[in-house]
C-alpha positions in Angstrom: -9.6 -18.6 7.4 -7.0 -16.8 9.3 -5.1 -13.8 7.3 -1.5 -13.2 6.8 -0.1 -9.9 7.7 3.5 -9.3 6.3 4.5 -6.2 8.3 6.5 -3.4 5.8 9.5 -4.0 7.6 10.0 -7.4 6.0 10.5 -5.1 2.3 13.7 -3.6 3.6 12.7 -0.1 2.4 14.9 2.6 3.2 14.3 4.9 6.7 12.4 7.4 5.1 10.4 5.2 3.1 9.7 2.9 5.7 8.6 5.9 8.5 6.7 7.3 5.5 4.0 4.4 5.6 4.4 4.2 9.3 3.5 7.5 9.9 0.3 7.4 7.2 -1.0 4.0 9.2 0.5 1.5 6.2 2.1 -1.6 8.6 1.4 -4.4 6.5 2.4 -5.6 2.7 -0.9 -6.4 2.4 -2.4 -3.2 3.3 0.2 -1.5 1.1 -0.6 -3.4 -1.8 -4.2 -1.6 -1.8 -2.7 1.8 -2.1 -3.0 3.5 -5.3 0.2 5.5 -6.7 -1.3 9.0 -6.5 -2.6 8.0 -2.8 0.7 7.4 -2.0 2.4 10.7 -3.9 -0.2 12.6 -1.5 2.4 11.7 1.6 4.4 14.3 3.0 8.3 13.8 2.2 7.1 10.8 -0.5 8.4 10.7 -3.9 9.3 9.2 -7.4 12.0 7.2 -5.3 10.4 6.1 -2.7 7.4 5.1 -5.2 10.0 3.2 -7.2 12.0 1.8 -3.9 8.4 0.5 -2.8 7.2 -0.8 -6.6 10.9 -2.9 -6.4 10.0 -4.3 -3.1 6.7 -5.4 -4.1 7.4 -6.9 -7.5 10.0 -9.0 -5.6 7.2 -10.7 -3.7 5.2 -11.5 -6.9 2.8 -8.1 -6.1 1.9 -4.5 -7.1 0.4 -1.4 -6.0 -4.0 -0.9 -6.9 -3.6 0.6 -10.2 -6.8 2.8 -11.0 -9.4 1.0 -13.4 -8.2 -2.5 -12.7 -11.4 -3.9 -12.5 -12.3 -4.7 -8.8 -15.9 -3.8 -8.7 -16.2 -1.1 -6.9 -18.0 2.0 -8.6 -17.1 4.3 -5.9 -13.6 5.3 -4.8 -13.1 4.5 -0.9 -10.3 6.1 0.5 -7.3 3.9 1.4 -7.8 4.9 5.2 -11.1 3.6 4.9 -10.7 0.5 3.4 -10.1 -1.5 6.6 -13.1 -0.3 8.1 -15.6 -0.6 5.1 -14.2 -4.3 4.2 -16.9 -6.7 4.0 -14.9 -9.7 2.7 -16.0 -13.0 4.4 
């Protein structure tokens, strides 16, 4: 089964917003969609706006950002840059 990779520039988030996830190694909707909030907070030049502009965006397409404690099974916290490596989904 072959994935789908929406790049971010399909959201139409603003420059700064956009160059934001760029910058942090965030190119897909997908992979943007697995960040946590406070992960995201933690980026330089990244705030309430840009968290709201990119909640907007998402909810649009029918998704959301990882909230914390949403039940995926996980008992230990991988970091969002790690994520792709450590993925073990068939």
């Amino acid at each position: 089964m072959t994935e789908t990779r929406t790049p971010i520039s399909e959201l139409g988030l603003s420059t700064m917003t956009h160059n934001t996830l760029q910058r942090e190694g965030i190119r897909t909707v997908e992979l943007l969609a697995e960040c946590e909030p406070a992960d995201l907070m933690d980026f330089r030049g990244f705030g309430p706006k840009a968290l709201a502009e990119i909640r907007a965006a998402l909810a649009a397409r029918g998704l959301q950002l990882h909230e914390p404690g949403e039940g995926d099974g996980e008992d230990t916290f991988v970091p969002w840059r790690l994520r792709p490596l450590v993925r073990t989904r068939p």
